[in-house]
C-alpha positions in Angstrom: 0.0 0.0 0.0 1.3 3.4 -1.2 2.2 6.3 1.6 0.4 8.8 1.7 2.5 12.3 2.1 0.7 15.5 2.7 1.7 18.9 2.2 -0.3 22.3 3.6 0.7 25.6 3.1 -0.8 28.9 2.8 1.9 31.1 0.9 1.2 34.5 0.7 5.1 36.2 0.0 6.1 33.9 -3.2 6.4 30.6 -4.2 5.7 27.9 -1.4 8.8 25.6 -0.6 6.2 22.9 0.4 4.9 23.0 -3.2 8.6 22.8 -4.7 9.0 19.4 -1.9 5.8 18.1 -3.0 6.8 18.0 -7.1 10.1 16.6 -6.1 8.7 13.7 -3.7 5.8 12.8 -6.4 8.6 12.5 -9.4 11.0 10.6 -7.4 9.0 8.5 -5.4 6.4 7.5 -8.3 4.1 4.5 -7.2 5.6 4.5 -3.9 3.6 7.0 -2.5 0.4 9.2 -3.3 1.5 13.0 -2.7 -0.5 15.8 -2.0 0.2 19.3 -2.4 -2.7 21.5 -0.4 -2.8 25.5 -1.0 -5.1 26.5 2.1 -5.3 30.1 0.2 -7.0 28.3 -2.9 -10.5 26.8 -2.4 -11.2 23.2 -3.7 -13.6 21.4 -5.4 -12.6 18.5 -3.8 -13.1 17.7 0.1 -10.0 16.9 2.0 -9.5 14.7 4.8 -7.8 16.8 6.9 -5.8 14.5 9.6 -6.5 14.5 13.6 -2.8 15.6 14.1 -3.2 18.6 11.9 -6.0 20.0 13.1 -4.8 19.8 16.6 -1.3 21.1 15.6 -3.8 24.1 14.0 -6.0 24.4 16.7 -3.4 24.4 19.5 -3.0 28.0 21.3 -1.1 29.5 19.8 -1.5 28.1 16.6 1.1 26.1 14.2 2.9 27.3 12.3 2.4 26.4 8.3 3.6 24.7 6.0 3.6 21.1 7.6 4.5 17.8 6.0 2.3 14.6 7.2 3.2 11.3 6.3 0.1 8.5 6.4 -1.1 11.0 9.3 1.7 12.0 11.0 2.9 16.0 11.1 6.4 15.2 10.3 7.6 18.9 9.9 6.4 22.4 10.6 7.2 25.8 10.2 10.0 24.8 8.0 10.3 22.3 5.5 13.2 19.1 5.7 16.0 19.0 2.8 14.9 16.9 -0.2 17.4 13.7 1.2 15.8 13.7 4.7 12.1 14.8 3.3 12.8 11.3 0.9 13.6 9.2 3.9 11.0 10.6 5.6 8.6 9.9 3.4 9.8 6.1 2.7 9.7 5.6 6.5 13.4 4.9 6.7 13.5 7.7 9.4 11.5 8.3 12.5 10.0 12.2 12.6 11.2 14.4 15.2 9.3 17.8 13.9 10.5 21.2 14.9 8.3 24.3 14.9 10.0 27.0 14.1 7.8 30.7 14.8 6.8 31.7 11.5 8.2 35.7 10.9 5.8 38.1 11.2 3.8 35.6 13.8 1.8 37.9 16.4 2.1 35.6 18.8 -1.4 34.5 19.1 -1.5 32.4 16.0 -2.2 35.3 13.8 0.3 36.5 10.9 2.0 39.7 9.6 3.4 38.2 6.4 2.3 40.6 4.0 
């Protein structure tokens, strides 16, 4: 059965460094895992199941910070994305998660955001 890595970000000063992680994870890993790329600024069409550890990593006071990498349910990263080698081992299980949250520039403190 296929992992299933999850990106979401909400970029809002240039091009998102989880999207850049998420093409580069779904060309080298292929059928090895299903990767998802979601832009929390764009509104789907489709419904996302949005995992438990997420929402509570959102929900939290203060809030997380974003972007955040889950793999099959798991926040793996925050605030700041892993290199491509560790993101790869990451996502292939070879390496156990230890995620950092890093305060996101501009943060207010209270969950809220300055960024532009």
């Amino acid at each position: 059965m296929a992992r299933l890595i999850q990106f979401f970000d909400r970029p809002c000063c240039g091009p998102s460094a989880a999207q850049a992680l998420s093409d580069f994870l779904g060309e080298r890993l292929g059928d090895e895992a299903d990767v998802r790329f979601h832009d929390l600024n764009t509104p789907g069409a489709e419904p996302v199941d949005v995992p438990a550890e997420l929402i509570a990593h959102l929900s939290g006071p203060p809030a997380g910070p974003l972007p955040v990498m889950l793999v099959d349910g798991g926040l793996v990263a925050a605030g700041a994305m892993p290199n491509y080698l560790d993101a790869l081992e990451l996502a292939r299980g070879e390496r156990r998660a230890s995620p950092v949250t890093l305060p996101m520039a501009g943060a207010t403190g209270d969950g809220g955001s300055s960024c532009c």
